[in-house]
C-alpha positions as CSV (number, residue, x, y, z in Angstrom):
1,X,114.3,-96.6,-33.9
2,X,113.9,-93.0,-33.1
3,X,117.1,-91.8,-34.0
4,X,117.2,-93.9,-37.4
5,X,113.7,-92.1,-38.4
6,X,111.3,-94.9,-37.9
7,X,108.0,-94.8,-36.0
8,X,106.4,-97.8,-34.1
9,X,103.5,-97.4,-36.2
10,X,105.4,-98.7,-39.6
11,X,107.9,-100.8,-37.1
12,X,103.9,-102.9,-36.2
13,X,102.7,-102.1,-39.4
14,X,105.9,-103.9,-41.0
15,X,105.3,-106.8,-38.5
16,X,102.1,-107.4,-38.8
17,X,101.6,-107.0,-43.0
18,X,104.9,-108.3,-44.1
19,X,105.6,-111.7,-44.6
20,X,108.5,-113.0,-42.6
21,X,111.6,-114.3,-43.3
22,X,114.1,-116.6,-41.5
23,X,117.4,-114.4,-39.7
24,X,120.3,-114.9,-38.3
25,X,120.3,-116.9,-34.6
26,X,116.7,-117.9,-35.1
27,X,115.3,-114.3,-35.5
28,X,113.3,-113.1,-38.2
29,X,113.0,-109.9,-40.3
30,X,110.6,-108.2,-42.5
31,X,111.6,-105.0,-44.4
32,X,108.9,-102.7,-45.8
33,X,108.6,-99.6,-48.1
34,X,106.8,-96.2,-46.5
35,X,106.8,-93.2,-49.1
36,X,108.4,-90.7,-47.4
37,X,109.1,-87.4,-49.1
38,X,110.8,-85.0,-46.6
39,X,114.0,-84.8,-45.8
40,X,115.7,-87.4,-43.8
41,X,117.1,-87.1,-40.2
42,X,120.5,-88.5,-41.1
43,X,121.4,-86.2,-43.8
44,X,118.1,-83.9,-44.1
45,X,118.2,-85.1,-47.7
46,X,114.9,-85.2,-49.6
47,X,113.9,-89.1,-50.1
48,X,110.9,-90.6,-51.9
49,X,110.4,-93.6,-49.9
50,X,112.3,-95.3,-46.9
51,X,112.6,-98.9,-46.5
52,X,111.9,-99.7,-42.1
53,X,113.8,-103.5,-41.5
54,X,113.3,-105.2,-38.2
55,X,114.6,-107.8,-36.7
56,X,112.6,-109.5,-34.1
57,X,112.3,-112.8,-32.1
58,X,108.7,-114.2,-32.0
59,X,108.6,-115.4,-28.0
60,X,105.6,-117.6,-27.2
61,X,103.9,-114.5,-25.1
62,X,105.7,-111.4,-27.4
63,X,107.0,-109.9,-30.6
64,X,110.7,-108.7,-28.8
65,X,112.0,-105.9,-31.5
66,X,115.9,-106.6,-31.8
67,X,116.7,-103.7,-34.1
68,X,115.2,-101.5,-36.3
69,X,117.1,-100.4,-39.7
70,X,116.4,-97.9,-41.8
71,X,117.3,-96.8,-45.5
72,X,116.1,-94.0,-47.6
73,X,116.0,-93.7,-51.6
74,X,114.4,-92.3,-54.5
């Protein structure tokens, strides 16, 4: 997550105000759009938003975070 240029903030906030969908082997994923702005620590180019996509399992006790994508665009 770190190294991709997410924070857990927008990783809960994606969770938590994004509708889910259905994913692969019974996962689910939500993707949402942060503006952004500065430059990105993949390529320190300057984006306008980033788009944060988890992929999670929803246990009976627990939200378990598989992965966390991230893409940047203007």
């Amino acid at each position: 997550m770190k190294l991709r240029g997410a924070t857990q903030s927008e990783v809960i906030q994606a969770v938590e105000t994004t509708a889910w969908q259905t994913a692969k082997r019974g996962k689910n994923e939500v993707r949402k759009n942060f503006p952004f702005g500065q430059p990105s620590p993949v390529n320190n180019t300057v984006y306008a938003f980033r788009t944060v996509h988890v992929i999670f399992a929803d246990e009976p006790t627990e939200v378990v975070i598989v992965t966390v994508l991230v893409y940047y665009g203007n």
